[in-house]
C-alpha positions in Angstrom: -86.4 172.3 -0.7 -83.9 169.0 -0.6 -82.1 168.6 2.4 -78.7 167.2 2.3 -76.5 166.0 4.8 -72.8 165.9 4.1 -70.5 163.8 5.9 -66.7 164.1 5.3 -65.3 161.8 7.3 -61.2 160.2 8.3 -62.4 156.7 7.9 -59.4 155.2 9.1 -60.9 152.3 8.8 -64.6 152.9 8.8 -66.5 151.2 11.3 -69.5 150.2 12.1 -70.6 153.2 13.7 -69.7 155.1 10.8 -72.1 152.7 8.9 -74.7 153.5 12.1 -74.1 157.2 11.0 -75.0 157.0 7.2 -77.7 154.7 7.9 -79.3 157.5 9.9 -78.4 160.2 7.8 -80.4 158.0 5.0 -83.6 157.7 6.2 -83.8 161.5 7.7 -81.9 163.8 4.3 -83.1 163.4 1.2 -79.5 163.4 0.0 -76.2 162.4 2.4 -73.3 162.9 0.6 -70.5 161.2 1.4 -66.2 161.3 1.6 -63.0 160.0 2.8 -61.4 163.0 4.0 -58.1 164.3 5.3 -58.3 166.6 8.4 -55.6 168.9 8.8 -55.6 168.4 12.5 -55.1 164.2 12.5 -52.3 162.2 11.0 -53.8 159.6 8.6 -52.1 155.8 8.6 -53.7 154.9 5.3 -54.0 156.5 2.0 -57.2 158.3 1.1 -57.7 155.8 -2.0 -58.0 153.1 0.4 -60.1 155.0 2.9 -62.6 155.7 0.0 -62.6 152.5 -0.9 -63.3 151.1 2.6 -66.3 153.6 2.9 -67.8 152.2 -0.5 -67.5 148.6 0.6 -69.8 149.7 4.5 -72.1 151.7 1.9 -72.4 148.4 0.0 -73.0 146.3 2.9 -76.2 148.7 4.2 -79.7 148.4 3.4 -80.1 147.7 -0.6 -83.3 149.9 -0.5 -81.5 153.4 0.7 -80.2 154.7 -2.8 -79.9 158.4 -1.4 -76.4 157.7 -0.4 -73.7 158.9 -2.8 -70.0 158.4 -2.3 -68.1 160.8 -4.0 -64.3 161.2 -3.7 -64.8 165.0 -5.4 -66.1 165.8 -2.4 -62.7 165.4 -0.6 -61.0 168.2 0.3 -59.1 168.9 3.6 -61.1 172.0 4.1 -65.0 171.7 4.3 -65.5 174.9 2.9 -64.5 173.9 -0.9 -66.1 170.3 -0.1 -69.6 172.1 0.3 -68.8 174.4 -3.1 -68.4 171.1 -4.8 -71.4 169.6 -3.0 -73.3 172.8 -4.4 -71.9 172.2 -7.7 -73.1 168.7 -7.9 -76.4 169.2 -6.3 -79.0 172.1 -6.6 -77.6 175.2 -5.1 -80.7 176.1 -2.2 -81.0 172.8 -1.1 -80.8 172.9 2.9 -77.1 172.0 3.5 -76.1 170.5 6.4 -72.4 169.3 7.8 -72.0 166.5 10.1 -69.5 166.6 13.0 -68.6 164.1 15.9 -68.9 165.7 18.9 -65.0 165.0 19.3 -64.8 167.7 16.3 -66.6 170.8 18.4 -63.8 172.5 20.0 -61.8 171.5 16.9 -64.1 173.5 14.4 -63.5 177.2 15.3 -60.0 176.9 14.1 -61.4 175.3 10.8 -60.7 177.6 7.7 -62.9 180.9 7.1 -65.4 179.4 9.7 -67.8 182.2 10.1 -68.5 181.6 6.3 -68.9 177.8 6.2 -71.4 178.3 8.9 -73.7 180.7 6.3 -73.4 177.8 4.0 -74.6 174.6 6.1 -76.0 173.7 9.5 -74.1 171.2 11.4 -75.2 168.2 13.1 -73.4 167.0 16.0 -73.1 163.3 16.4 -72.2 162.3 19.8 -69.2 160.2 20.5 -68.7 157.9 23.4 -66.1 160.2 25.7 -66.8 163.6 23.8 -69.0 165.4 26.2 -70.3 168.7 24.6 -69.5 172.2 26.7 -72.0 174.5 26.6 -69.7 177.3 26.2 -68.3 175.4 23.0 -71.7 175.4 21.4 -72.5 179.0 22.6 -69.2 180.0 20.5 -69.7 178.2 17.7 -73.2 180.2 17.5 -71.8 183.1 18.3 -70.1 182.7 15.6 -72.8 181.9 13.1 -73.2 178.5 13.5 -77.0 176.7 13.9 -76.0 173.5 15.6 -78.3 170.4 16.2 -77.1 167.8 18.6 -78.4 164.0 18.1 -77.7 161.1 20.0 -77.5 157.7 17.7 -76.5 155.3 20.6 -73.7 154.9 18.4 -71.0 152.5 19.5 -68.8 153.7 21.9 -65.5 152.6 19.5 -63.8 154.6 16.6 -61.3 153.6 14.0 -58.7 154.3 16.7 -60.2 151.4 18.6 -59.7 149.4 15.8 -56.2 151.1 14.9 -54.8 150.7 18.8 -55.9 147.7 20.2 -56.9 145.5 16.6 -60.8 145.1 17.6 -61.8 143.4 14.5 -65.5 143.5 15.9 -66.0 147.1 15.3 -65.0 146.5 11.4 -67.4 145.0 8.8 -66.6 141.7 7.0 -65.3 143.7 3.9 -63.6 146.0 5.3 -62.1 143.4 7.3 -61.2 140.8 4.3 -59.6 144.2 2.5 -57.9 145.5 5.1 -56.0 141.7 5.3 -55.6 141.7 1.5 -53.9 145.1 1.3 -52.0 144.3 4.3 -53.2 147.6 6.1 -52.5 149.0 9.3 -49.8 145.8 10.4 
């Protein structure tokens, strides 16, 4: 049975710890599947075209050899529940599914819609984030709940795109994503 890994993500911009992310994804699913997504529960500064776009450009910047990766703005859909019936449609049906979180998303999730449901679809992988520290009790509800949660630490960066969008760290950022983020004048 395939296993996929599906990352919806805000992207605003990507970084290159989202890159970190899908490059791990990669070479442990036989499928990621990948989206620029708006969560209900952030406000967004740039428009999902450009937020897809940004993610295609740090796809096209990873390792040439990794052609599991598939960007797919069907995917998107602020509730992860129809973005995993879409995955389903677009992939075999019993594949393993699994959803991948940042640890800044755990409390977050158990106000997601029909939760107890997504977690019968997928697994979810929890990516640690630099200053999300996971609760026990967090991750005891969310099984309680249904959910079979794997936690994984990538020694990702400790920066987000709100590193980039507060304090204008243009280190975090690619060199695409950098040269379009100056040609369509973003985030000034």
């Amino acid at each position: 049975m395939n296993k996929i890994a599906l990352f919806g993500t805000s992207a605003d911009p990507p970084t290159t710890g989202h890159q970190l992310i899908i490059s791990w994804l990669s070479f442990h699913y036989d499928k990621v599947g990948i989206w620029a997504s708006n969560n209900p529960f952030k406000k967004h500064q740039t428009s999902l075209s450009h937020r897809t776009t940004m993610l295609r450009l740090l796809i096209e910047n990873m390792h040439p050899s990794r052609c599991n990766i598939h960007l797919s703005k069907n995917l998107s859909h602020h509730r992860s529940l129809v973005s995993i019936a879409r995955a389903k449609n677009i992939w075999e049906r019993q594949a393993d599914y699994t959803l991948v979180i940042g640890s800044d998303l755990v409390k977050q999730i158990r106000q997601w819609y029909r939760i107890e449901k997504l977690f019968s679809e997928v697994s979810i992988l929890i990516v640690l984030r630099s200053g999300y520290v996971i609760d026990k009790l967090d991750l005891q509800t969310l099984v309680s709940l249904g959910g079979r949660c794997q936690v994984v630490d990538l020694n990702a960066p400790g920066f987000s795109s709100t590193t980039y969008r507060k304090y204008g760290d243009r280190n975090v950022l690619t060199k695409s994503i950098q040269d379009y983020i100056a040609q369509e004048q973003l985030y000034i």
